[in-house]
MDAnalysis code that builds the backbone (N, CA, C; Angstrom):
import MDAnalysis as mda
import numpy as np

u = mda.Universe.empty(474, n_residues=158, atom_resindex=np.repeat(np.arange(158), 3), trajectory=True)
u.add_TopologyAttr("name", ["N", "CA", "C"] * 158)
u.add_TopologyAttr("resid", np.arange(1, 159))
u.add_TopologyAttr("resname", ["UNK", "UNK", "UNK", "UNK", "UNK", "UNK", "UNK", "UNK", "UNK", "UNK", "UNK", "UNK", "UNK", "UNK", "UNK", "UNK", "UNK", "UNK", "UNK", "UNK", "UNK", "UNK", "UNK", "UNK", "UNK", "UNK", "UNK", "UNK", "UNK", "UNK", "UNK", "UNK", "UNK", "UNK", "UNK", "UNK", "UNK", "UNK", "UNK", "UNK", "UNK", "UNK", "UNK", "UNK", "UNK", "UNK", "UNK", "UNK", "UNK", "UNK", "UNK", "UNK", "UNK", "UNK", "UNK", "UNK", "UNK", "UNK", "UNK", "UNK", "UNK", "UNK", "UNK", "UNK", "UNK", "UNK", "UNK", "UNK", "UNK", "UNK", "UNK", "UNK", "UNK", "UNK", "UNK", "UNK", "UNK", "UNK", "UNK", "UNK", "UNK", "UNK", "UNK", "UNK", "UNK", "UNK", "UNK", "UNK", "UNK", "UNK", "UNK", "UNK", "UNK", "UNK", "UNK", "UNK", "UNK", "UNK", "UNK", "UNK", "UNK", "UNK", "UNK", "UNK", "UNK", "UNK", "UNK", "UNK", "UNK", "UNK", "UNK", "UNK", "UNK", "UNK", "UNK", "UNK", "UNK", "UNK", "UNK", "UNK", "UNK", "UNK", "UNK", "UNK", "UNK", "UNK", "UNK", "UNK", "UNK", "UNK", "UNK", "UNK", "UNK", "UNK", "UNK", "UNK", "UNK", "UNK", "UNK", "UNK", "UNK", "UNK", "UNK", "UNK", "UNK", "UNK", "UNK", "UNK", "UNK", "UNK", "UNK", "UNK", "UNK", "UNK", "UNK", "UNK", "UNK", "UNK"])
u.atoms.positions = np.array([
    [-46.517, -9.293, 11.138],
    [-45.486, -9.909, 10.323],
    [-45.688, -11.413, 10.314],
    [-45.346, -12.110, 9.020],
    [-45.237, -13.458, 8.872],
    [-44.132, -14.352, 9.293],
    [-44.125, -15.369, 9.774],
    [-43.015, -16.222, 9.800],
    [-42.168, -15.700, 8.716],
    [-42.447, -15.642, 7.739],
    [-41.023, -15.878, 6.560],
    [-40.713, -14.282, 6.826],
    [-41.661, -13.460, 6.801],
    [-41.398, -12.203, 6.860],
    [-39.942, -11.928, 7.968],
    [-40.191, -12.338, 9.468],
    [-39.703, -12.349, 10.277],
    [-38.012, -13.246, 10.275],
    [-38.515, -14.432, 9.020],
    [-37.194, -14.801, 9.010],
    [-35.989, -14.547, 7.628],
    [-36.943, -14.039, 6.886],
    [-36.055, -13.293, 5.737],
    [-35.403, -11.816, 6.328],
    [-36.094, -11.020, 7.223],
    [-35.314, -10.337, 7.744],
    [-34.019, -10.670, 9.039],
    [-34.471, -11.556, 9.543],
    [-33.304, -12.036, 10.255],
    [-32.754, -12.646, 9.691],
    [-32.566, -13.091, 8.152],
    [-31.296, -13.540, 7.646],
    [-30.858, -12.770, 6.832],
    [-31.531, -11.715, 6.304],
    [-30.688, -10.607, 5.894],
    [-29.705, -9.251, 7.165],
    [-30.319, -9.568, 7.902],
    [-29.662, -8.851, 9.574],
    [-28.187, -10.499, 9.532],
    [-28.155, -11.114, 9.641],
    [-27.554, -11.979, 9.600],
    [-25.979, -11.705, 8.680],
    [-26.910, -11.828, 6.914],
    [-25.792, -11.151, 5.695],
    [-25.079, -9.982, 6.028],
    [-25.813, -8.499, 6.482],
    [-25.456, -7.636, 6.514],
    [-23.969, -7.812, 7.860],
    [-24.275, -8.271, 8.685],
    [-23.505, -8.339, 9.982],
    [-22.102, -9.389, 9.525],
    [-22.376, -10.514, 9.160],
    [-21.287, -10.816, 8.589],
    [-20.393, -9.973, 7.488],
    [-21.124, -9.462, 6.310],
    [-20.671, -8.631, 5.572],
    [-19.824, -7.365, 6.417],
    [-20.436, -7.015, 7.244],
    [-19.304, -5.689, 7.829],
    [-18.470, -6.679, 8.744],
    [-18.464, -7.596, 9.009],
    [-17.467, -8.415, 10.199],
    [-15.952, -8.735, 9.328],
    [-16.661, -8.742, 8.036],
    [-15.484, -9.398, 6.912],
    [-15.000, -8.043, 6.450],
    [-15.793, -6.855, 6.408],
    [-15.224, -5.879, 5.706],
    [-13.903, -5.363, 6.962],
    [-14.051, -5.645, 8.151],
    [-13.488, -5.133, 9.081],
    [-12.078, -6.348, 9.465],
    [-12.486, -6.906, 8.800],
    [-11.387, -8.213, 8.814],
    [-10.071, -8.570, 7.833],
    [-10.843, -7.216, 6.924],
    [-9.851, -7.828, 5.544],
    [-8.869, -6.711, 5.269],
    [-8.121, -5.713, 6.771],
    [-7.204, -5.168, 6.565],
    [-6.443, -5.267, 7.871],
    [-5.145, -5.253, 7.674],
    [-4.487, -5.913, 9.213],
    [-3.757, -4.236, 9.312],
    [-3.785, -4.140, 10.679],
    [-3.440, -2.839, 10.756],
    [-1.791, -2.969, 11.268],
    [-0.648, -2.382, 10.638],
    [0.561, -2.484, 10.659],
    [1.486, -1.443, 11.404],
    [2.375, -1.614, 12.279],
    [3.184, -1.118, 12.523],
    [4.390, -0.856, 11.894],
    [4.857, -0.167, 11.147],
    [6.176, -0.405, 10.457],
    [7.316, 0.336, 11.098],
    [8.284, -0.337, 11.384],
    [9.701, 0.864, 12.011],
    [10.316, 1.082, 11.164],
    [10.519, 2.351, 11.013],
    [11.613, 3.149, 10.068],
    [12.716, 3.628, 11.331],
    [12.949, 3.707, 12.467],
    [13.562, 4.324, 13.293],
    [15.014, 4.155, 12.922],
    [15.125, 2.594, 11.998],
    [17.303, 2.506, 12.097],
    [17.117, 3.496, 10.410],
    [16.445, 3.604, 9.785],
    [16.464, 4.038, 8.218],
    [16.725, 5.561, 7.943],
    [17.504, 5.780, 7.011],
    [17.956, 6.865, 6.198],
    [16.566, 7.396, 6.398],
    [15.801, 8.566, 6.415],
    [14.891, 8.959, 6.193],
    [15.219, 10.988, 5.861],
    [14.477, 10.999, 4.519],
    [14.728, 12.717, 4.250],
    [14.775, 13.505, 5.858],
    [13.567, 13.345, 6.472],
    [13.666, 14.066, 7.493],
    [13.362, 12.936, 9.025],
    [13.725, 13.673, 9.999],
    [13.713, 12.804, 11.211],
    [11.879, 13.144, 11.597],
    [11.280, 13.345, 10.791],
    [9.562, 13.718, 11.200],
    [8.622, 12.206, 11.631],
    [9.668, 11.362, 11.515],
    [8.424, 9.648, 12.131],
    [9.451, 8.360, 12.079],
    [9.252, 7.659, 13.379],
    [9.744, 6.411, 13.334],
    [9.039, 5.760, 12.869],
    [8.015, 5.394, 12.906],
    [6.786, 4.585, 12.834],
    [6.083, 4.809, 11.394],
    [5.375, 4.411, 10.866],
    [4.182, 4.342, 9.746],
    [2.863, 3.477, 10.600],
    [1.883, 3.804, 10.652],
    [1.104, 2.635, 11.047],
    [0.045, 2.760, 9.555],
    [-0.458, 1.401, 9.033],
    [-0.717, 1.269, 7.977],
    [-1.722, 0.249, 7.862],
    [-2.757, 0.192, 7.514],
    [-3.708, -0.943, 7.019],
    [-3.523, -1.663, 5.443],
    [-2.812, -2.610, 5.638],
    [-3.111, -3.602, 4.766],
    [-3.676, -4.651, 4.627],
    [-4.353, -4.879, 3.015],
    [-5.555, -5.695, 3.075],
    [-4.128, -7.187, 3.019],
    [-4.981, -7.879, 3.949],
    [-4.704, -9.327, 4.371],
    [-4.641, -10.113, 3.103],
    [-3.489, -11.637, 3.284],
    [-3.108, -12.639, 2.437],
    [-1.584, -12.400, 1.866],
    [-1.376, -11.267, 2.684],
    [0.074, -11.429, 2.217],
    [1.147, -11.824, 2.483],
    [2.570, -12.144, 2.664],
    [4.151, -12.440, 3.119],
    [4.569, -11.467, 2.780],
    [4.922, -11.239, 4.165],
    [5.931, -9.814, 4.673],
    [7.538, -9.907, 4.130],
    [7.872, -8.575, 4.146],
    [9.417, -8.701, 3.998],
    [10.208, -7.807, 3.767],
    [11.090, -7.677, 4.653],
    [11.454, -6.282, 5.096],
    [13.054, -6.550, 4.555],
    [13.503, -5.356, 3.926],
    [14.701, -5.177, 2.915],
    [15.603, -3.765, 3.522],
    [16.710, -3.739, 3.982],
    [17.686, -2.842, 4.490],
    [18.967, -2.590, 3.583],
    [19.274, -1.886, 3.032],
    [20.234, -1.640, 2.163],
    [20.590, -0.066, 2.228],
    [22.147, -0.530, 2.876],
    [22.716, 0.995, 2.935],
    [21.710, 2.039, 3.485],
    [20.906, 1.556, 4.597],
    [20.595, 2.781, 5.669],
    [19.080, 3.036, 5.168],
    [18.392, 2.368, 3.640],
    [17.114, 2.684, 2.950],
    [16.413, 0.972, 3.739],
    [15.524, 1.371, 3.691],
    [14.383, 0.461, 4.465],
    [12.960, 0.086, 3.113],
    [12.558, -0.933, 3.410],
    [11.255, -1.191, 2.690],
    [10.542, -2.077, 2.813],
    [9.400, -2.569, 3.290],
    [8.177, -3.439, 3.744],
    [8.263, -3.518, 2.559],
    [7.561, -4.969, 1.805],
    [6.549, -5.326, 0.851],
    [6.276, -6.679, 1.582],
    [4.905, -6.505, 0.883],
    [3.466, -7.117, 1.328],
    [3.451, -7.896, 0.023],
    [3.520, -9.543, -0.337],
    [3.599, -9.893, -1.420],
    [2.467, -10.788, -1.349],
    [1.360, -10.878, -2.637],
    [0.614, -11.995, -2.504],
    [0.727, -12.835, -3.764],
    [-0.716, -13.645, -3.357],
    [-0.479, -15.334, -4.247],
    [-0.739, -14.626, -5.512],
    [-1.313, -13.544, -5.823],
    [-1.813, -13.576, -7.383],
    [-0.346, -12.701, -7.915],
    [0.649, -12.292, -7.146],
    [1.625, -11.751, -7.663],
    [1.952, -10.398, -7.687],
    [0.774, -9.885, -7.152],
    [1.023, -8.519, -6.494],
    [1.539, -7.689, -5.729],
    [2.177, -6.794, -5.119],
    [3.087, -6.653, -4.233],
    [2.739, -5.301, -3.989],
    [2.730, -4.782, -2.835],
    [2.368, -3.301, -2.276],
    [3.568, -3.351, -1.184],
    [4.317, -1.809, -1.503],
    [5.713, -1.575, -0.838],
    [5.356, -0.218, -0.199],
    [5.955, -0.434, 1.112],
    [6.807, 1.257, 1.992],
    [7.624, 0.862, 2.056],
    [8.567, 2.485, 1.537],
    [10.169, 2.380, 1.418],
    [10.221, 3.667, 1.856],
    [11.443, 4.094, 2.984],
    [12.058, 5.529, 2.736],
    [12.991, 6.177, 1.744],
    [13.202, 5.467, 0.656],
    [14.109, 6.078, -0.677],
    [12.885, 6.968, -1.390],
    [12.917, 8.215, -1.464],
    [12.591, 8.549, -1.875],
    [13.134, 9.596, -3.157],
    [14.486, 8.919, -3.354],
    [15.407, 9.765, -4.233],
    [15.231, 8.757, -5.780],
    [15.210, 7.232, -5.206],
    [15.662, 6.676, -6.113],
    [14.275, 5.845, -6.532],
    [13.126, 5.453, -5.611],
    [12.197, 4.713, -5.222],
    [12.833, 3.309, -5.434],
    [11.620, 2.643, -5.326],
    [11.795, 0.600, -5.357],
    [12.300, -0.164, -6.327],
    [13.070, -0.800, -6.201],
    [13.651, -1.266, -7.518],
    [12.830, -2.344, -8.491],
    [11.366, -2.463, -7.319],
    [10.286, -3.166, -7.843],
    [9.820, -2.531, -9.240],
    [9.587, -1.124, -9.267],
    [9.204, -0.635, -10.290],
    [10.193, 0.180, -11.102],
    [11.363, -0.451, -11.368],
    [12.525, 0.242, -11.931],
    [12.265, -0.121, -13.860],
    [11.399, -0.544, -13.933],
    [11.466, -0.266, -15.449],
    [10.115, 0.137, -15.949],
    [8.725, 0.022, -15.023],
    [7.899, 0.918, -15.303],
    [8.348, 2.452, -15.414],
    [9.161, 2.967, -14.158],
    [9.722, 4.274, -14.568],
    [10.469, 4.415, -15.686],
    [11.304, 3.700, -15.887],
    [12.058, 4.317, -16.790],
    [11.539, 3.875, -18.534],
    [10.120, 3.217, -18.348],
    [9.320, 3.512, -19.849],
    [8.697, 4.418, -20.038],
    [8.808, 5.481, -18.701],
    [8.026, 6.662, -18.707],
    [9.031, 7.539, -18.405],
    [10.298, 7.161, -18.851],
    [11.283, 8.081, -18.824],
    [11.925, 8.899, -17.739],
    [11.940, 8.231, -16.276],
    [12.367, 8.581, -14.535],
    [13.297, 7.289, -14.171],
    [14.372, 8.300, -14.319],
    [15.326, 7.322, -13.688],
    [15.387, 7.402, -12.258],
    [15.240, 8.721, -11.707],
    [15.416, 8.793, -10.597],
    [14.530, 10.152, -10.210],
    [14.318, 10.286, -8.882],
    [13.056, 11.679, -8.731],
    [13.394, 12.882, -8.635],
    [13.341, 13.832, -9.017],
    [13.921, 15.408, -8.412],
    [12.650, 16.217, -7.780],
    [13.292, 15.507, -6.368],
    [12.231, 16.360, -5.463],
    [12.872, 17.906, -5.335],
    [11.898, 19.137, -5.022],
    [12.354, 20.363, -4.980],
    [12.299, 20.770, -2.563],
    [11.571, 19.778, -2.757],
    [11.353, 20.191, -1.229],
    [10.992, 18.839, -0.683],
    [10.917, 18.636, 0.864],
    [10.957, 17.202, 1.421],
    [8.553, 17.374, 1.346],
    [8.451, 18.409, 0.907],
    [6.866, 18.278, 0.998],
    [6.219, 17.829, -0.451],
    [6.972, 17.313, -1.426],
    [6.297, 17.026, -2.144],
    [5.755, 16.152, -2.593],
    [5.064, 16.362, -3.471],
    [4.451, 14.874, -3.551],
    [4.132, 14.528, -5.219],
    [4.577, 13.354, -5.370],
    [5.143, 12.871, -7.160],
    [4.203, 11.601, -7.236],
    [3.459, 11.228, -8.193],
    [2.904, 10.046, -8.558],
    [2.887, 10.139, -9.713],
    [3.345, 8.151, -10.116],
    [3.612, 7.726, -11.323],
    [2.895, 6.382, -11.451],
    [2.364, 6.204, -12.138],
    [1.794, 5.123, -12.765],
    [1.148, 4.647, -13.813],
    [0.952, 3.361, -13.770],
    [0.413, 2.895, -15.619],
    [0.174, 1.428, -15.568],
    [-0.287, 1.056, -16.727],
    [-0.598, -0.004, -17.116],
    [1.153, -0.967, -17.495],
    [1.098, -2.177, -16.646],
    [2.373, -2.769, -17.473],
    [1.940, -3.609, -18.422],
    [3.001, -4.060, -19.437],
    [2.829, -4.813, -20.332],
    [2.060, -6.112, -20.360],
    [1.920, -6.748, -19.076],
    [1.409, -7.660, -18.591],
    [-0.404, -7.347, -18.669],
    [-0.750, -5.817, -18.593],
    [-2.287, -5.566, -18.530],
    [-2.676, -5.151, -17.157],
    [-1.449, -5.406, -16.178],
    [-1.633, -5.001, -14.585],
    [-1.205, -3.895, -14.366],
    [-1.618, -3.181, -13.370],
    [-1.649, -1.576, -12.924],
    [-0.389, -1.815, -11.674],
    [0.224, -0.985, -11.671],
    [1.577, -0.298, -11.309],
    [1.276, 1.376, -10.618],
    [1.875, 1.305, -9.632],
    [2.317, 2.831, -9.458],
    [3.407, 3.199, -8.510],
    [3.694, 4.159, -8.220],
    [4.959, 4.500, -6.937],
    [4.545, 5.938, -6.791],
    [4.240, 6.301, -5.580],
    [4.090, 7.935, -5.114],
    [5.208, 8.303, -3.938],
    [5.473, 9.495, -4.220],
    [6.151, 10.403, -2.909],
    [5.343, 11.000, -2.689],
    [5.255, 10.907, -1.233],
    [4.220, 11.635, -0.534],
    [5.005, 12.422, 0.959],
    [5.728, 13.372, 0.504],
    [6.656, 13.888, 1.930],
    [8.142, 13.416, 1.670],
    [8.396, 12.941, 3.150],
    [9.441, 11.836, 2.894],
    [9.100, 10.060, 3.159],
    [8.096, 9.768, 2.310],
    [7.464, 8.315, 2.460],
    [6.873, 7.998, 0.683],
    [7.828, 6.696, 0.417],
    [7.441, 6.407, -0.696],
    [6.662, 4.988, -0.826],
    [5.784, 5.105, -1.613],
    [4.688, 4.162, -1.430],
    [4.301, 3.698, -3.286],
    [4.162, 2.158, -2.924],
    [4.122, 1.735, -4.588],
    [3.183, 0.260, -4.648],
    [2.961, 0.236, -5.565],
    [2.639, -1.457, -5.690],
    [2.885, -1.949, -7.383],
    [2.995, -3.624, -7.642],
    [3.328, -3.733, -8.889],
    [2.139, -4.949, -9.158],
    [2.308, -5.079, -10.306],
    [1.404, -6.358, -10.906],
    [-0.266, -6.382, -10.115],
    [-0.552, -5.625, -9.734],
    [-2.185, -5.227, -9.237],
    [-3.034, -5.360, -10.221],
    [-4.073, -6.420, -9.859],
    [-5.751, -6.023, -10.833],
    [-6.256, -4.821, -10.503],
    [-7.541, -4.296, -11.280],
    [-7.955, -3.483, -10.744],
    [-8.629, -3.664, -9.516],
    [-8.831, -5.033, -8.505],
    [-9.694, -5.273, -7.155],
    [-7.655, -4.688, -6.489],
    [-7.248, -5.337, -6.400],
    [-6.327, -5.258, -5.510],
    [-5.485, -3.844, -6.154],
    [-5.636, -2.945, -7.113],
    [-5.584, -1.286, -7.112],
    [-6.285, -0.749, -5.847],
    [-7.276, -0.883, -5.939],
    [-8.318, 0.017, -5.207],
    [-7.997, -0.108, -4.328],
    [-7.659, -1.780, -3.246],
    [-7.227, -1.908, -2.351],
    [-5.869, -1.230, -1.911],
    [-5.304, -0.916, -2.568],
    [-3.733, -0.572, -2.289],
    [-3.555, 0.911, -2.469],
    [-4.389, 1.450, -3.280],
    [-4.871, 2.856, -2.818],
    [-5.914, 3.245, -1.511],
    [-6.513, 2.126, -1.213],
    [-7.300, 2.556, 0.238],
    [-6.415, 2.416, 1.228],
    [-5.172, 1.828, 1.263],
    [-4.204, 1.458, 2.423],
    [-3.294, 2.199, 2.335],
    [-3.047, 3.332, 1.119],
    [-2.069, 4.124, 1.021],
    [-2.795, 5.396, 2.018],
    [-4.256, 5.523, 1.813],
    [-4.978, 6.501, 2.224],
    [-4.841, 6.206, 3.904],
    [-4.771, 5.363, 3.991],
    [-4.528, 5.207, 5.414],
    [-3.246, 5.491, 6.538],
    [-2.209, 5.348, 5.728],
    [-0.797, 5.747, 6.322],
    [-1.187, 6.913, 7.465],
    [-0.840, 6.575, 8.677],
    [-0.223, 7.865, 9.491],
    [1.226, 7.570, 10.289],
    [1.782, 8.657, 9.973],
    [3.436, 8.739, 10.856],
    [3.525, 8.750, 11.916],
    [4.276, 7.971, 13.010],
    [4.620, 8.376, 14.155],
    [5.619, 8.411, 14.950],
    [5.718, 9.064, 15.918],
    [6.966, 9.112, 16.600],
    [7.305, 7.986, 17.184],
])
């Protein structure tokens, strides 16, 4: 091997290693308490959750319903809420241009997803998944993907 040989691969060993240091950096792993919250069923205090980093937290209690959102600079916002009757009032008029005022779950196992394009050109959605409702508003498609990889991540706990 050549000098350059030897050092184009150690600076691509270099790229690659930073590249996974950042990929491993750019989701903060969350604890969320639901324990004081209304919840369909008593099946989890806890959520633990990876969200991708840059956001302001902020946690909302109303009449016994609970909800994290994760708000960032470009205006995006990714929410856990336990309402799963009524969902977030974040996305209260995307639903109801798709005609859901409110959800009719048949069992606490189901699972409902809604979403779309808003008028703005940004992607929107809100899912029930059990008794855990999960949404985000004003998303590009980079920070979609992201907010569907952090939904994929949710686990419940006691």
């Amino acid at each position: 091997m050549t000098i350059k040989q030897i050092m184009a691969l150690t600076i691509s060993a270099c790229v690659l290693s930073c590249a996974i240091n950042q990929s491993q950096r750019s989701d903060k792993i969350m604890k969320l308490n639901f324990s004081k919250c209304i919840i369909s069923s008593e099946a989890f205090k806890y959520i633990i959750v990876k969200i991708p980093r840059g956001y302001s937290k902020n946690y909302i209690e109303n009449e016994g319903i609970c909800e994290y959102r994760f708000a960032y600079k470009d205006g995006s916002i990714v929410y856990i809420s336990s309402d799963v009757w009524y969902g977030s009032s974040l996305n209260v008029e995307n639903r109801h241009a798709m005609g859901h005022e409110s959800y009719n779950k048949k069992a606490l196992l189901d699972t409902i997803i809604l979403s779309g394009i808003q008028t703005n050109t940004k992607y929107w959605s809100e899912q029930i998944i059990g008794d855990i409702l999960l949404g985000y508003v004003n998303a590009s498609e980079d920070k979609r993907t992201l907010f569907e990889y952090a939904f994929s991540s949710i686990k419940k706990i006691d």
